[in-house]
C-alpha positions in Angstrom: 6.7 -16.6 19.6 5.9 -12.7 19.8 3.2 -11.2 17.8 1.2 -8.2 17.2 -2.3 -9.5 17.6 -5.3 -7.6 16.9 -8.5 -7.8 19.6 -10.5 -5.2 18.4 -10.6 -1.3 17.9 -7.7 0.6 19.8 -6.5 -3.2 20.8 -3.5 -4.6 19.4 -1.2 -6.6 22.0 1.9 -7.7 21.6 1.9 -11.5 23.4 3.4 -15.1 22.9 1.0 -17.5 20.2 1.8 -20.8 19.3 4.2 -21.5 16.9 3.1 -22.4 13.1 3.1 -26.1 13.2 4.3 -26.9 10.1 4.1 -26.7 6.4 1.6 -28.0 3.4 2.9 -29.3 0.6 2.6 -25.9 -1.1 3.5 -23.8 1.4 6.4 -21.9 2.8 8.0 -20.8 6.2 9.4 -17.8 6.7 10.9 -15.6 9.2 10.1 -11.9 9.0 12.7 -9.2 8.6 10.7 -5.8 8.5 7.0 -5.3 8.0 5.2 -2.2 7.4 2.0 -0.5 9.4 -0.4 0.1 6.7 -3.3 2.2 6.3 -5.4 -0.8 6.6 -4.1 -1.9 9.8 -4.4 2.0 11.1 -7.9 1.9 10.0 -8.8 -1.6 11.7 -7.1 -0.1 15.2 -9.3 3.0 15.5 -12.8 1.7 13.6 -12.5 -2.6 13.4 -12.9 -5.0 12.5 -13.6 -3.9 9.0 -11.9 -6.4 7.0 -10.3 -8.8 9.9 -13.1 -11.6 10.0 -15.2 -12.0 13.3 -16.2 -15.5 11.9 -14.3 -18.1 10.2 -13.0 -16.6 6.5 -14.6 -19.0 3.9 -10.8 -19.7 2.6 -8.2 -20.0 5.4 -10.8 -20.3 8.4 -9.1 -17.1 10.0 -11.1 -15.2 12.6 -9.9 -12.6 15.6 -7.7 -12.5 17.5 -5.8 -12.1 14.1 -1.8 -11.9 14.1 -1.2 -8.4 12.2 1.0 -7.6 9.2 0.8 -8.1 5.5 3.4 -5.7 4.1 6.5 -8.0 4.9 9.8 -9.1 3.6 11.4 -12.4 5.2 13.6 -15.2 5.2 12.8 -18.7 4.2 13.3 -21.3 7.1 11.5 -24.1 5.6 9.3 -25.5 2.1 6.5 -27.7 1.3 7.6 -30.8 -0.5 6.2 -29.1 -3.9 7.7 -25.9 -3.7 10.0 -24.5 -6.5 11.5 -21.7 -6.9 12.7 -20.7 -3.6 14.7 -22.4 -0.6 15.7 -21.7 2.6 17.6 -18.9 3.3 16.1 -17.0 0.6 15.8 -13.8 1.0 12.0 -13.1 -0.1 9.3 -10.7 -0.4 5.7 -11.5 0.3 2.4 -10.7 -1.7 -0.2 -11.2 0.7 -3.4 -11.8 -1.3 -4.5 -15.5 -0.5 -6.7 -16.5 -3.4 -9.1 -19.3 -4.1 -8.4 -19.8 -8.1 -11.2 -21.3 -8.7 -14.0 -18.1 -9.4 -14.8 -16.4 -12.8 -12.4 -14.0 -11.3 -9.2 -15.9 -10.5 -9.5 -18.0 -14.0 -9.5 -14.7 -15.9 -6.4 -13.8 -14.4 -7.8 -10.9 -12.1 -7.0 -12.8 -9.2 -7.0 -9.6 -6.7 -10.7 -9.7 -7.9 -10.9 -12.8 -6.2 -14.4 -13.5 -4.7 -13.1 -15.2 -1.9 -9.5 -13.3 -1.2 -7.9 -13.2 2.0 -4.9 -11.9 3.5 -2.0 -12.8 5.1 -1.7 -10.5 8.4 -5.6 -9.5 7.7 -7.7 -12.6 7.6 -5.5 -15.2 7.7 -3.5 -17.6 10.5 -0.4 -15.9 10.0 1.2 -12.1 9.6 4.0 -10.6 9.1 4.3 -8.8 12.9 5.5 -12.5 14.1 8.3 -14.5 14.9 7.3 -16.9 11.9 4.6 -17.1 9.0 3.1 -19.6 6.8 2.6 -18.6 3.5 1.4 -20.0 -0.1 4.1 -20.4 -2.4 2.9 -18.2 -4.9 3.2 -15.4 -2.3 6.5 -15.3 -2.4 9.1 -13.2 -4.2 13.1 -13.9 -4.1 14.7 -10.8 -3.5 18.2 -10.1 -5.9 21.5 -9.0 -4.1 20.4 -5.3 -5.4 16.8 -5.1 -3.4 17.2 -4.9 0.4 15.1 -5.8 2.8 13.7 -2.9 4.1 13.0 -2.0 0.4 11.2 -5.8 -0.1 8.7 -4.7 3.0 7.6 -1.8 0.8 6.7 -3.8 -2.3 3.5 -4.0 -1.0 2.6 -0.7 -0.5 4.5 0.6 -3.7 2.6 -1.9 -5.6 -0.6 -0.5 -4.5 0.6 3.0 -5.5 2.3 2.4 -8.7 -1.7 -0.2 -9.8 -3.0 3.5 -9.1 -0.8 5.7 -11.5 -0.7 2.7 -14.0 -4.8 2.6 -14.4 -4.3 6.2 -15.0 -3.0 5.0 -18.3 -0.2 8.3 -18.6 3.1 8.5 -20.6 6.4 10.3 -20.1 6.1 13.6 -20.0 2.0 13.6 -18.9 1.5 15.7 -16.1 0.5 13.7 -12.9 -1.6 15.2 -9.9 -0.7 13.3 -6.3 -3.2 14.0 -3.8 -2.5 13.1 -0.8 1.5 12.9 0.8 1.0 9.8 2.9 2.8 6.8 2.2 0.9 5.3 -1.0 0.7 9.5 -1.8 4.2 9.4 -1.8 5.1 6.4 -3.6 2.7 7.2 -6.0 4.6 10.4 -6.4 8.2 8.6 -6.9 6.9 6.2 -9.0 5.0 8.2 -11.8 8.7 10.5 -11.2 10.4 7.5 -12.2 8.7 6.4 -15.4 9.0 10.0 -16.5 5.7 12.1 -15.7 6.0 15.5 -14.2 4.4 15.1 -10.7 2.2 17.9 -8.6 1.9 16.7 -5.0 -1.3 18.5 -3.4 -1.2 17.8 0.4 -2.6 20.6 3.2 -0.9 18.6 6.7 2.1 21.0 6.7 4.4 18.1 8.3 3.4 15.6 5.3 4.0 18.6 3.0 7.8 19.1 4.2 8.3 15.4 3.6 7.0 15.4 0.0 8.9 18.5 -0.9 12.3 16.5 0.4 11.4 14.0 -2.1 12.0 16.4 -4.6 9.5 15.0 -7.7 8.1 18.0 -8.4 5.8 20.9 -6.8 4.3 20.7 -3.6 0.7 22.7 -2.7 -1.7 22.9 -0.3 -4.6 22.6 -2.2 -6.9 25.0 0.2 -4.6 27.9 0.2 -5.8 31.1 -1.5 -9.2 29.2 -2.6 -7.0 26.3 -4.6 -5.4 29.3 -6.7 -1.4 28.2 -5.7 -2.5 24.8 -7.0 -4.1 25.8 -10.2 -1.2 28.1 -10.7 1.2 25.4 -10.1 -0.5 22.6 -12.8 -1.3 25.8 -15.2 2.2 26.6 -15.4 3.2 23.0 -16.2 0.8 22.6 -18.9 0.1 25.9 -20.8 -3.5 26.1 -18.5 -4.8 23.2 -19.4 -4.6 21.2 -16.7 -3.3 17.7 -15.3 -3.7 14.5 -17.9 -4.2 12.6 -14.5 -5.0 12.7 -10.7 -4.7 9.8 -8.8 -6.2 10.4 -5.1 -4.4 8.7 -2.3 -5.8 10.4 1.0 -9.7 9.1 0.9 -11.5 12.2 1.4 -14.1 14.0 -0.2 -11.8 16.9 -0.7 -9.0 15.4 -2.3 -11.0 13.6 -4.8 -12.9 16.7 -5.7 -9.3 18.5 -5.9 -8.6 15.5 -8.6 -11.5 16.7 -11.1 -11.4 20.0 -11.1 -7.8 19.5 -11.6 -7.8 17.4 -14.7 -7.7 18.6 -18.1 -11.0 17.8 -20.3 -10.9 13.7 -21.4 -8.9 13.4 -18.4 -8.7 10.2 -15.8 -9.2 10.7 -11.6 -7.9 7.5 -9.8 -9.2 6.7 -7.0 -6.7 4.6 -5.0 -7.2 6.2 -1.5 -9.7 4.2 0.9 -13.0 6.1 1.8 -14.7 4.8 4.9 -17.2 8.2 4.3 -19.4 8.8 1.8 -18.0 11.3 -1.2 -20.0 13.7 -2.9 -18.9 15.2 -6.5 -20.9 16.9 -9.3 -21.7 14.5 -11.8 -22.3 17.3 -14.6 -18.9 18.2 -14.3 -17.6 14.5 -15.3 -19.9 14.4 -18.2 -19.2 18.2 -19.2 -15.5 17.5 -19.6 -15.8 13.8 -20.4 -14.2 12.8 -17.7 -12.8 9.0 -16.6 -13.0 8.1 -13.3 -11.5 5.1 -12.1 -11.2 2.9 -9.3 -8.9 0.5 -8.1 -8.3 -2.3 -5.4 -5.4 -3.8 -4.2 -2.9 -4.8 -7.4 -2.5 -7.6 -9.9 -0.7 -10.1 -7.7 1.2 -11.2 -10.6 3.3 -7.6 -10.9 5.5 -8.8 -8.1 8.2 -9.7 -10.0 7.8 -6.6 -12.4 8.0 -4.4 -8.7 11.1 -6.3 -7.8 13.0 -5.4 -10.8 12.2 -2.1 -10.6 13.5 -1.5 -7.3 16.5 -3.3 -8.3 17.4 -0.5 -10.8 17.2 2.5 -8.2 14.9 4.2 -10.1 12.4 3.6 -7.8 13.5 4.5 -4.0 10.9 3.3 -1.5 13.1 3.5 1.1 12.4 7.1 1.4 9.1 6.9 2.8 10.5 5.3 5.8 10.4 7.8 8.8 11.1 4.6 11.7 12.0 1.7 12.2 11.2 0.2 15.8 10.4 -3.8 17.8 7.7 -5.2 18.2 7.1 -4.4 21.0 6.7 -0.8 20.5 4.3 -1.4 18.0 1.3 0.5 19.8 3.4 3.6 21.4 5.9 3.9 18.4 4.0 2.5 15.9 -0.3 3.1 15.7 -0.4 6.1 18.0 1.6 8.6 16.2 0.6 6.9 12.6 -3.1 7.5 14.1 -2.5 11.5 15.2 -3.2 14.0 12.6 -0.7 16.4 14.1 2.1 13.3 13.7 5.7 13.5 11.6 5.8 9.6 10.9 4.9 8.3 7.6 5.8 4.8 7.2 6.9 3.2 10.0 8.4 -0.9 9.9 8.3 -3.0 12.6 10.9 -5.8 13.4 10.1 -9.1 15.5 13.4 -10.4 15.4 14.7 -11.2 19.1 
C-alpha cells in the first residue's frame, strides 16, 4: 500500500509498505479519508527525529522509518473480536495518543500525561498518510451524519486549540488574545469566537494576517507595528484599557509569548500552547508584579473526543476554514511540507488523501 514514510530530516517518501496484517482483539482497521500535515510533522521534516523514536518505543515497539500522520478521519474496514461501539463502514475520527493505562498518570485520568504515550503516525506502526491503519479501539470516534470528513481530520488539531483556550479558564464575553494565525492560532481563534469571548488575533506574516481577518472573529494586528501601539489600541478599546483576561500563544516564539504578558490584564492567564524548540526569555518581575498565571499545556484530554464531535456537529465551530488544500499522497513533499515549511507561504492547513 502507499505511504508517507519518514527517513529523517527533509526525508519523507512516499513508497509501497506492507500491508497491516491484521487486527488484536481490541483493535480496529481503518481506511483513511483525509489527514492533516501538522506542526509536528513540519517540525520532524526540517529538524528530526524529535519525537519519532530511533529505537524501539517502550509501548508499540515503533522505530523509523515511521509511516506519517496522526491528524486523521477514516473508515472502518474491519474490528477486533472485543470491539464495541463501532463497525465497519463507520465513518470515524481518530485520537492518536496510544497510552499504557497503567502509570500514576493514566489511573488519574490524565491519560495525555501518560509516561509512556505514543502516537499513531508519530511513534507508532501505523499513520494516517496510508492506505490502511491499525488502531486501539479507544482511538476511535464515530462521526454523526452532521460532521464530515474533512471536518473529522481536524478534530485533532482543534482539540489541541480549544485544551489551550479552555486552561485559560475564560467566560463569554472575556476578551481573548490569539497569538499566532497558524492553524491551532486560528482554531483557537474560532473556537473561543464560538463559546462567546471577544477574540484579538495578533499575527505579523502579512499572508497569515489576510487569512485570520477572512475568518472574521474579531481584530486582526501585527503586534510589531508602531512599537505594539495598534495592538494595545486594539485590546484597550475592547476593554476600557485594561487589557486582555487571557492570551493563549500558538506560534512558539519568544516574541509572541512576551506579546501574551504584556497584553494581559493584572491576575490574568498566558497559555502557552505553541511548541518552542528555542529557549524563551521573559521578565519574571513582571508575572509577579501583576500576579500573573502562566500556563502550559500538552496535547488534550483524550477523553474530550466526543465533546469535540458534538460541537462540530452544531456549526458553531467551523474547522473547515482553516483548510487552504487538499492534495494525494503523492504530492505530499512538493504540495504539502515545502510550502507549509516556507515562511513567505499562503497555505495553512493542508490534508492529504491516500485513497487510490
Amino acid at each position: 500500500m502507499r505511504a508517507a514514510v519518514f527517513h529523517g530530516a527533509g526525508d519523507v517518501r512516499v513508497e509501497d509498505v506492507p500491508e497491516p496484517d491484521g487486527v488484536g482483539p481490541r483493535q480496529v482497521l481503518v481506511r483513511p479519508t483525509w489527514c492533516g500535515i501538522c506542526g509536528t510533522d513540519l517540525h520532524e521534516f526540517l529538524q528530526g527525529p524529535i519525537v519519532i523514536p530511533s529505537e524501539p518505543h517502550a509501548l508499540t515497539g515503533a522505530r523509523l522509518p515511521q509511516v506519517l500522520g496522526h491528524e486523521l478521519s477514516a473508515t472502518v474496514v474491519e474490528v477486533g473480536g472485543e470491539v464495541a461501539g463501532v463497525r465497519p463502514g463507520d465513518r470515524v475520527s481518530i485520537m492518536p495518543l496510544i497510552v499504557c493505562g497503567r502509570c500514576p498518570y493514566c489511573l488519574a485520568g490524565l491519560n495525555h500525561l501518560c509516561t509512556d504515550m505514543a502516537c499513531t503516525g508519530l511513534s507508532s506502526p501505523s499513520g494516517g498518510m496510508a492506505e490502511l491503519a491499525v488502531v486501539e479501539d479507544y482511538q476511535v470516534a464515530v462521526l454523526p451524519d452532521s460532521v464530515s470528513d474533512v471536518q473529522g481530520a481536524l478534530i485533532e488539531p482543534s482539540a489541541v486549540a480549544a485544551y489551550g483556550v479552555d486552561r485559560a479558564q475564560v467566560h463569554p464575553g472575556d476578551v481573548v488574545l490569539i497569538t499566532g494565525a497558524g492553524p491551532i492560532g486560528a482554531l483557537a481563534a474560532l473556537y473561543a469566537a464560538a463559546g462567546g469571548m471577544r477574540v484579538v488575533i495578533a499575527e505579523p506574516n502579512p499572508n497569515r494576517a489576510a487569512f485570520a481577518r477572512a475568518l472574521d472573529v474579531g481584530p486582526v494586528v501585527d503586534p510589531a507595528a508602531d512599537e505594539g501601539a495598534l495592538l494595545r489600541d486594539a485590546i484597550s478599546e475592547l476593554t476600557g484599557g485594561l487589557g486582555a483576561d487571557a492570551a493563549v500563544e500558538c506560534a512558539g516564539n519568544a516574541a509572541a509569548l512576551n506579546t501574551g504578558i504584556g497584553a494581559v490584564r493584572s491576575r490574568g492567564t498566558v497559555v502557552q500552547t505553541g511548541l518552542h524548540t528555542k529557549p524563551a526569555e521573559i521578565v519574571p518581575m513582571e508575572i509577579s508584579l501583576r500576579d500573573l498565571t502562566i500556563v502550559g499545556t500538552w496535547c488534550y484530554p483524550i477523553q474530550d473526543w466526543p465533546r469535540m464531535v458534538r460541537l462540530l456537529g452544531t456549526g458553531r465551530f467551523p474547522v473547515e476554514r482553516v483548510v487552504t488544500s487538499r492534495i494525494d499522497v503523492s504530492a505530499v513533499v512538493d504540495e504539502g511540507f515545502q510550502p507549509l515549511t516556507d515562511p513567505r507561504g499562503s497555505q495553512l492547513k493542508v490534508l492529504v488523501s491516500t485513497a487510490v
